[in-house]
C-alpha positions in Angstrom: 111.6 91.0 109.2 113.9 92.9 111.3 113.7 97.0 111.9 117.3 98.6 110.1 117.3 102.0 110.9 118.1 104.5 108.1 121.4 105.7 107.5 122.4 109.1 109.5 122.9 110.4 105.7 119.6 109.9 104.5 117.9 111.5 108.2 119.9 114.6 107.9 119.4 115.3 104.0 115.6 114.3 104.8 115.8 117.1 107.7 117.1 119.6 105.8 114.4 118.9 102.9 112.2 119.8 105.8 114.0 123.2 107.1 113.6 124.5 103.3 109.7 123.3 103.0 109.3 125.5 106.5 111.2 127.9 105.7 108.7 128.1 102.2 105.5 127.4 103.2 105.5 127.1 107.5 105.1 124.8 109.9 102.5 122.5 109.0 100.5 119.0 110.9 103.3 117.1 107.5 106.3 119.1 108.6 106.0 118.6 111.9 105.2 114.8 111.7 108.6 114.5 109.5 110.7 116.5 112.0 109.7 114.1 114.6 110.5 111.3 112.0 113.8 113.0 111.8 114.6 113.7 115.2 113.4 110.5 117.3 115.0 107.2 116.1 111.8 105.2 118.5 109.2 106.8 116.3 110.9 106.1 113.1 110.7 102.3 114.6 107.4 102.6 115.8 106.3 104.2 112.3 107.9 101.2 110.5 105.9 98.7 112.7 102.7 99.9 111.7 103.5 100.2 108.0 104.4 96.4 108.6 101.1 95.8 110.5 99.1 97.6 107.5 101.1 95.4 105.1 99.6 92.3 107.0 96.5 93.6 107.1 96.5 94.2 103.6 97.2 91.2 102.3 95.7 89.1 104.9 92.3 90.6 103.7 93.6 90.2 99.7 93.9 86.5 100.3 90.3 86.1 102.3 88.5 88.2 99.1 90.1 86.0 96.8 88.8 82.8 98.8 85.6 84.3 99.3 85.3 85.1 95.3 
């Protein structure tokens, strides 16, 4: 499977979602962590790599319990 960033649309509305939860409640570790998601098109990559890895991982260890049981 191939990395397809998401569409300019979708990162500015996301953005925005963000400025109005600051603007509520402050800057927090999950605000921050989505600004960076917003602002950096490498760690939105990166990010999707290791939900890819954790997908493996998953199922990798699925398919060795349900050989081992």
């Amino acid at each position: 499977m191939k990395y397809k960033d998401y569409k300019p649309e979708i990162i500015a509305k996301k953005l925005k979602d963000v400025e109005r939860y600051e603007a509520v409640m402050g800057k927090d570790l999950r605000s921050k962590a989505w600004r960076k998601w917003c602002e950096s098109a490498e760690y939105r990559k990166k990010e999707w790599q290791w939900r890819q890895n954790v997908a493996k991982y998953a199922l990798n260890n699925a398919h060795k319990a349900f050989m081992a049981g």
